[in-house]
NULO-696952 format. One record per residue: x, y, z of N, C-alpha, C, O in turn; residue in three letters. Coordinates in steps of 0.1 Angstrom, whole numbers, padded with zeros to 4 digits, always signed. Layout:
BEGIN
XYZXYZXYZXYZALA;...
//
This chain:
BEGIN
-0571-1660+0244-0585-1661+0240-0586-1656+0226-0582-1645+0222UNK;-0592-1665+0218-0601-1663+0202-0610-1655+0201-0617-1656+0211UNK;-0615-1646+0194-0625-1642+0192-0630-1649+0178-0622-1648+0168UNK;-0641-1656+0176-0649-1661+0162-0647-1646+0154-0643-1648+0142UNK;-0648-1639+0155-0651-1626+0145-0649-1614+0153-0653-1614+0165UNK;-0643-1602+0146-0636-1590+0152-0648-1582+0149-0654-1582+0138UNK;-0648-1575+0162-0657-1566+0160-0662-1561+0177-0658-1568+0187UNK;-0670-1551+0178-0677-1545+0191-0683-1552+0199-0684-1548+0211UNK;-0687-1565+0196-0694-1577+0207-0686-1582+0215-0690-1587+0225UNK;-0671-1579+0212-0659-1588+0218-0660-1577+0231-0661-1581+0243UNK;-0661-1560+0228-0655-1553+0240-0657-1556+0254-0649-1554+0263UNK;-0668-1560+0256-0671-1561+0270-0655-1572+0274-0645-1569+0280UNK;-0659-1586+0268-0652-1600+0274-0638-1588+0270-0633-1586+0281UNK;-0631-1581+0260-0614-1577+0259-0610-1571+0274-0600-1572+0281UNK;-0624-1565+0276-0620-1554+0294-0619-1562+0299-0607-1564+0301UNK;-0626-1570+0303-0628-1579+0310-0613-1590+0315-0608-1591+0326UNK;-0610-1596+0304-0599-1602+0301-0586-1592+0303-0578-1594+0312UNK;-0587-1582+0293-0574-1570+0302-0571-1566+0319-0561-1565+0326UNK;-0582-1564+0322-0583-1560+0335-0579-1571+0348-0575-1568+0359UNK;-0579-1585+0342-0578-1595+0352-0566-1596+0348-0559-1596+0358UNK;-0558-1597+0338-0545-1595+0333-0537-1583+0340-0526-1586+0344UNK;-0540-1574+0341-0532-1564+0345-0535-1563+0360-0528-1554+0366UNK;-0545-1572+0369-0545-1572+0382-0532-1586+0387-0523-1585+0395UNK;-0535-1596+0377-0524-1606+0380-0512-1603+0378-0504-1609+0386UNK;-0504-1594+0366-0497-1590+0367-0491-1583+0374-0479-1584+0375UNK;-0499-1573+0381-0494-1561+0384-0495-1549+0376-0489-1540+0381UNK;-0501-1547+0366-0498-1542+0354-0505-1527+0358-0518-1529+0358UNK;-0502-1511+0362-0508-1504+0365-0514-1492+0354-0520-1481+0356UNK;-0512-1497+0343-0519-1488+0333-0521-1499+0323-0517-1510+0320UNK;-0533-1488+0316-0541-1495+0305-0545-1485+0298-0551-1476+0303UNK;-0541-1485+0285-0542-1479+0273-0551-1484+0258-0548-1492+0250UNK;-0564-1475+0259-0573-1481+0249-0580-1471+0238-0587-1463+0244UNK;-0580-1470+0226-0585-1467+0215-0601-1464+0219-0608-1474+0223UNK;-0605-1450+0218-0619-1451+0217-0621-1437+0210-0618-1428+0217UNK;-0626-1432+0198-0631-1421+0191-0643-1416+0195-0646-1405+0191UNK;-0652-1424+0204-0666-1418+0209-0664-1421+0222-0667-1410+0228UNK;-0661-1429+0231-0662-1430+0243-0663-1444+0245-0657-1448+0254UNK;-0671-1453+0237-0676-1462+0242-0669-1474+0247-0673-1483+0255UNK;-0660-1474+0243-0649-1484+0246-0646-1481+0259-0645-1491+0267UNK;-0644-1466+0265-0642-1457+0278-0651-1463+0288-0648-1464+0299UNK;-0664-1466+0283-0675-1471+0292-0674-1476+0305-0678-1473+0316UNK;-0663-1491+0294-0664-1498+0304-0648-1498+0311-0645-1509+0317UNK;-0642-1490+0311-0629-1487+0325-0631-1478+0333-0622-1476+0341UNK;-0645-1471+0332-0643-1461+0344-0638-1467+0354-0626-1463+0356UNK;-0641-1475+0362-0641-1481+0374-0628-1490+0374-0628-1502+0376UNK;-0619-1486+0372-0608-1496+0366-0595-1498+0381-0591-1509+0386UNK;-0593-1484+0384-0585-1483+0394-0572-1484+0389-0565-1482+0398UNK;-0566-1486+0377-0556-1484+0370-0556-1463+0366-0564-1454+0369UNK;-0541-1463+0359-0541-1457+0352-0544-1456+0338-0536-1460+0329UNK;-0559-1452+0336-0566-1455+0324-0563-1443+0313-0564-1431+0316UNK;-0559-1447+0302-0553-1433+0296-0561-1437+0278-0556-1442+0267UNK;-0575-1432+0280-0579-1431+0264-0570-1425+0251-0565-1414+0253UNK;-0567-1430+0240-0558-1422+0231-0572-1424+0217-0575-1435+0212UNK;-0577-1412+0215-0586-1409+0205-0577-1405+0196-0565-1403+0198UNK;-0586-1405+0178-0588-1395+0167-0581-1383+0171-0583-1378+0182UNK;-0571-1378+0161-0570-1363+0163-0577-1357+0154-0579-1362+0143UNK;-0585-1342+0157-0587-1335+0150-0583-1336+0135-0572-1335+0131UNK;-0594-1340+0125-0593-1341+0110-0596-1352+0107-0600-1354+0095UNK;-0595-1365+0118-0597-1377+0112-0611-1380+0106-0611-1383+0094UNK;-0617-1379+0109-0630-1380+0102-0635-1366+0091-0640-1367+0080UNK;-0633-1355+0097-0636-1342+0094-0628-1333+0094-0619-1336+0101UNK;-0627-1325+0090-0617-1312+0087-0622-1304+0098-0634-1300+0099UNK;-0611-1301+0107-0615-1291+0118-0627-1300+0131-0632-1292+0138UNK;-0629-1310+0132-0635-1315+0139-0627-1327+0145-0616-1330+0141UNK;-0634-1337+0159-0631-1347+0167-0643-1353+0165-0654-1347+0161UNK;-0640-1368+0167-0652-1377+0167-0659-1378+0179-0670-1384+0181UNK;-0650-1372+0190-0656-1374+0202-0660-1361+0206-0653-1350+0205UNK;-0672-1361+0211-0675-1349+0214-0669-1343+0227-0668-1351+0237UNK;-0666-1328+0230-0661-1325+0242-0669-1323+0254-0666-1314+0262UNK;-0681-1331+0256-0688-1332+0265-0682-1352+0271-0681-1354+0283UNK;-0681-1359+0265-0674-1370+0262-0661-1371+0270-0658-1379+0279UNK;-0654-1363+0267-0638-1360+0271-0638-1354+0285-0629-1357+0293UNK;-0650-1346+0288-0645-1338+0297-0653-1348+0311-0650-1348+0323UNK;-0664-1357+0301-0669-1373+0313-0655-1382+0315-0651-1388+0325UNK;-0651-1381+0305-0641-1392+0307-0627-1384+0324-0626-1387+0335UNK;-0622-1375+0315-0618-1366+0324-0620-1363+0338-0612-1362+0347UNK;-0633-1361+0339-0641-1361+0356-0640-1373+0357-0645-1375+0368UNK;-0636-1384+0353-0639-1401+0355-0624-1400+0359-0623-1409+0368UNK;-0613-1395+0357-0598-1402+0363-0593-1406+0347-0583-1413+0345UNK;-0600-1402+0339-0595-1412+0327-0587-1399+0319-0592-1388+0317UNK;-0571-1402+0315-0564-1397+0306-0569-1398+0291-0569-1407+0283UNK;-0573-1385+0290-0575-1385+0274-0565-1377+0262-0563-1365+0260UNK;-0560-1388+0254-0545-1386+0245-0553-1381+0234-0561-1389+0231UNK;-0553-1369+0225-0557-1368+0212-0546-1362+0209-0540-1353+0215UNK;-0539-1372+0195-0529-1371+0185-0531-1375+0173-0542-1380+0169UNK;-0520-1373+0167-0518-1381+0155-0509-1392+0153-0498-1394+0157UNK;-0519-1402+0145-0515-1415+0146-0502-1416+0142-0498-1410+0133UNK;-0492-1427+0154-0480-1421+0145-0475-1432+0135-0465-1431+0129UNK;-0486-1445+0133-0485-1451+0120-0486-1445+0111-0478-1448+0102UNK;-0493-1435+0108-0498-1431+0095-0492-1415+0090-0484-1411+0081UNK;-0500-1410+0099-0501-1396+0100-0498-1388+0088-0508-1387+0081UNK;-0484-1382+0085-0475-1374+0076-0476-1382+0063-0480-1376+0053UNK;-0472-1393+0063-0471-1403+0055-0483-1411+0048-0483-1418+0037UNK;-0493-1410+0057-0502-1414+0046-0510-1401+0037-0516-1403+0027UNK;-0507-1388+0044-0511-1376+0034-0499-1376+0022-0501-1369+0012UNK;-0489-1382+0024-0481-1379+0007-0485-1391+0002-0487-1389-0010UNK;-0488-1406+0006-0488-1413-0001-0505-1413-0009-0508-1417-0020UNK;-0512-1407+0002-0529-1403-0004-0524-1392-0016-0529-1395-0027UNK;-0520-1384-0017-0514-1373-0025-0505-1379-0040-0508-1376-0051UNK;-0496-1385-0036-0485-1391-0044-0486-1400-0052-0481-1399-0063UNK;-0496-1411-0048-0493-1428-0047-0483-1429-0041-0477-1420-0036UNK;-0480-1443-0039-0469-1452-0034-0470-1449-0019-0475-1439-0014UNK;-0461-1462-0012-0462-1466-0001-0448-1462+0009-0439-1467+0003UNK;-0445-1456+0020-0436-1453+0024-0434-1461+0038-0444-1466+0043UNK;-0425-1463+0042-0417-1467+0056-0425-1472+0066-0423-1483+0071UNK;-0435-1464+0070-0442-1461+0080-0453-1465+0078-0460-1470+0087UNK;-0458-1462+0064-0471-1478+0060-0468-1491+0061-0477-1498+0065UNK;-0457-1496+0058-0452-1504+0057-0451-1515+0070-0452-1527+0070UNK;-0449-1504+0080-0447-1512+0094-0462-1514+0099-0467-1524+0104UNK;-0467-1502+0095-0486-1506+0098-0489-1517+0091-0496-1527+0094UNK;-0485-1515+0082-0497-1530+0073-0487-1541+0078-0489-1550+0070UNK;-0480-1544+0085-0469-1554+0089-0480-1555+0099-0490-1561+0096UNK;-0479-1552+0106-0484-1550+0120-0503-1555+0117-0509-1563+0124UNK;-0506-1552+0110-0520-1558+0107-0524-1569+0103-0536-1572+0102UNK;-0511-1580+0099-0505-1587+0095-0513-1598+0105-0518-1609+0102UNK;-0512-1592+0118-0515-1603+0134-0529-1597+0137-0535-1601+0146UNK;-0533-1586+0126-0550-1582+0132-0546-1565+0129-0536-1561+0124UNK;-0555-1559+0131-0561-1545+0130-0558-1538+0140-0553-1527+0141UNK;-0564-1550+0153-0563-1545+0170-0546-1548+0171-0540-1541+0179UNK;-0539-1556+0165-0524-1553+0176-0517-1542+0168-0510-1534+0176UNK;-0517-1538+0153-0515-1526+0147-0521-1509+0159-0514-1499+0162UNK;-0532-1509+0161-0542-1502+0171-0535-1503+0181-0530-1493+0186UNK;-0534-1517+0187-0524-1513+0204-0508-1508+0202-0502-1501+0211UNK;-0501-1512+0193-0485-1508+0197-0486-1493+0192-0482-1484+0199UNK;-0493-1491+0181-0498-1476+0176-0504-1463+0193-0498-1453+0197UNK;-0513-1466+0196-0519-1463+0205-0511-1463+0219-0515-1454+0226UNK;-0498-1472+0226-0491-1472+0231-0483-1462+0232-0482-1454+0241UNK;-0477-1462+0220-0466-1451+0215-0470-1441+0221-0467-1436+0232UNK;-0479-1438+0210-0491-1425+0210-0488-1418+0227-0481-1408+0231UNK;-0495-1427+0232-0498-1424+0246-0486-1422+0257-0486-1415+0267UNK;-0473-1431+0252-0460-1427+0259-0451-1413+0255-0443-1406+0262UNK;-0457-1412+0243-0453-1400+0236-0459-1386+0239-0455-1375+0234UNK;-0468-1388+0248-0477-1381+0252-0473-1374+0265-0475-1362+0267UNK;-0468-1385+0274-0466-1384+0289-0479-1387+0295-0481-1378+0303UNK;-0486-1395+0294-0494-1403+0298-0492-1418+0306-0501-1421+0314UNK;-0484-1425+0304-0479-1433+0311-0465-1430+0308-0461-1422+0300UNK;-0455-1442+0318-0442-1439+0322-0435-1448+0310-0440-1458+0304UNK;-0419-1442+0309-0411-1453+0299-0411-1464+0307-0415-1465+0319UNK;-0404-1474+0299-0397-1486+0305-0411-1499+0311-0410-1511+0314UNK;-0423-1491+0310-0433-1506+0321-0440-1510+0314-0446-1503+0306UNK;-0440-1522+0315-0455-1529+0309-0466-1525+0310-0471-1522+0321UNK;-0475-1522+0296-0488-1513+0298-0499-1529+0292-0495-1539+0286UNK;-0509-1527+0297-0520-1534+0289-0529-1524+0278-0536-1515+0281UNK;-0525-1530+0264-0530-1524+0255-0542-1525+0246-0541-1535+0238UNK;-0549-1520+0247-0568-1522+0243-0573-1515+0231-0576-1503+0229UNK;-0574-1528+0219-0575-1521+0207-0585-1526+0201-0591-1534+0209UNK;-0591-1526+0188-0599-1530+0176-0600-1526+0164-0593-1517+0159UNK;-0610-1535+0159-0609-1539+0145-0620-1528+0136-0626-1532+0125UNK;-0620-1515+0142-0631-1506+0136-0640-1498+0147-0640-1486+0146UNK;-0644-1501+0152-0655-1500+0165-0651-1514+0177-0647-1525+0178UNK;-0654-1505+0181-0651-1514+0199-0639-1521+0198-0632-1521+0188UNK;-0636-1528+0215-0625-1535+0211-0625-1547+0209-0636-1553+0208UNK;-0612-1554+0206-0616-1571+0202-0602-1576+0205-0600-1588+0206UNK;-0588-1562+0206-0576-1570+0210-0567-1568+0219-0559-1559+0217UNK;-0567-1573+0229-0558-1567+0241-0543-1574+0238-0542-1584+0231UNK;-0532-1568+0245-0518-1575+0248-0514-1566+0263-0519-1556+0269UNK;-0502-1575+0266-0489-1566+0273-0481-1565+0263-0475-1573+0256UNK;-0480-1548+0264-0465-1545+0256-0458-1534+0263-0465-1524+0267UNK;-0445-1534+0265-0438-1524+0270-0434-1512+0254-0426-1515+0245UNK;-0442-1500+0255-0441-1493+0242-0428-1487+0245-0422-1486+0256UNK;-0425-1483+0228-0409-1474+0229-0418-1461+0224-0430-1461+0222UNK;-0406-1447+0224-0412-1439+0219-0412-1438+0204-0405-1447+0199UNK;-0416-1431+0198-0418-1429+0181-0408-1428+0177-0408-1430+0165UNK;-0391-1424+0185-0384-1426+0175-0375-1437+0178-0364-1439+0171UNK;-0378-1446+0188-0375-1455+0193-0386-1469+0190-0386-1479+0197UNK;-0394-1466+0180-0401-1475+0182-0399-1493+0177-0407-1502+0176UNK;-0386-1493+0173-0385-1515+0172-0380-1513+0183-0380-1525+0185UNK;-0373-1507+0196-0378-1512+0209-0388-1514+0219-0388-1517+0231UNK;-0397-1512+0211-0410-1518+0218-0412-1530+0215-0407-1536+0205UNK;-0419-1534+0224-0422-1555+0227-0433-1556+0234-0436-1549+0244UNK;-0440-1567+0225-0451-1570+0228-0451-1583+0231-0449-1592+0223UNK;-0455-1585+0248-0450-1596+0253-0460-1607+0256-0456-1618+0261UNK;-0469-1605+0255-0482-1615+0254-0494-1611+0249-0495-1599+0249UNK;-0505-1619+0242-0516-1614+0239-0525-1620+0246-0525-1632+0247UNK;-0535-1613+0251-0542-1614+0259-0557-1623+0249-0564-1633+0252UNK;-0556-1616+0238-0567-1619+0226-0570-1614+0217-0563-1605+0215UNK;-0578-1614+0209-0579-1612+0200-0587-1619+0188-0588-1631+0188UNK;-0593-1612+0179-0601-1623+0166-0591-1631+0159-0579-1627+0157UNK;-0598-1647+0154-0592-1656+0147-0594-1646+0133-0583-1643+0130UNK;-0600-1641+0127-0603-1640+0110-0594-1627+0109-0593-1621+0098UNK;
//
């Protein structure tokens, strides 16, 4: 599935589309990007293993989360796994190259990766994240739930590697995503 334009309108139809994907598959976890919750909305009811991977502390603010801990701890009472890390596209590396100039390794594979959209950069990112976490198990196919800024707009199956393993991760179908 296309989306005409990436953005928050898509989220409902991405769940929507993930969730019937990961029921046909078999697919027992689902991993998705949400800094406020709202993305979270719509998996309560999922019956998967739903594992939010937020903002870490600083991303927006110094010493703060975008999500508030009233947020986390709904999601939490909901069954829902909530991952707060650091991105491991960026993280280390985009503070020396914000500091330095120039572009290092690990930017490199991000802006590769953005290459196919924002959201599949967001999902193999966010995978990781969340395997790296102990949040879901090595080795299985996850359905991965990402976007282009706010809300979601790009789902896949991808079996994630961990961070220091990560070109064996594979992303094995896309479920959708924006044309632009």
């Amino acid at each position: 599935m296309y989306f005409a334009v990436p953005g928050p309108e898509n989220t409902e139809d991405t769940v929507k589309i993930a969730l019937n994907a990961a029921r046909a598959g078999n697919i027992k976890h689902i991993v998705f990007a949400s800094s406020t919750g709202f993305t979270a909305g719509y998996l309560r009811q999922s019956g998967l293993n739903a594992v939010c991977v937020r903002h870490a502390y600083g991303f927006g603010e110094k010493g703060k989360n975008q999500m508030t801990d009233e947020m986390r701890a709904d999601l939490e009472s909901a069954g829902i796994k909530v991952v707060t890390a650091t991105h491991v596209l960026s993280g280390v590396e985009r503070g020396i190259s914000n500091k330095s100039g120039g572009m290092y390794p690990v930017e490199v594979m991000a802006n590769t990766l953005r290459m196919f959209g924002q959201g599949t950069k967001v999902c193999v990112e966010i995978s990781t994240m969340a395997l790296d976490a102990g949040a879901i198990p090595h080795g299985e196919k996850v359905i991965a739930i990402g976007g282009s800024g706010w809300g979601a707009d790009t789902a896949l199956i991808i079996t994630p590697a961990h961070a220091n393993d990560i070109f064996s991760a594979k992303i094995h179908e896309y479920l959708c995503k924006p044309l632009g």
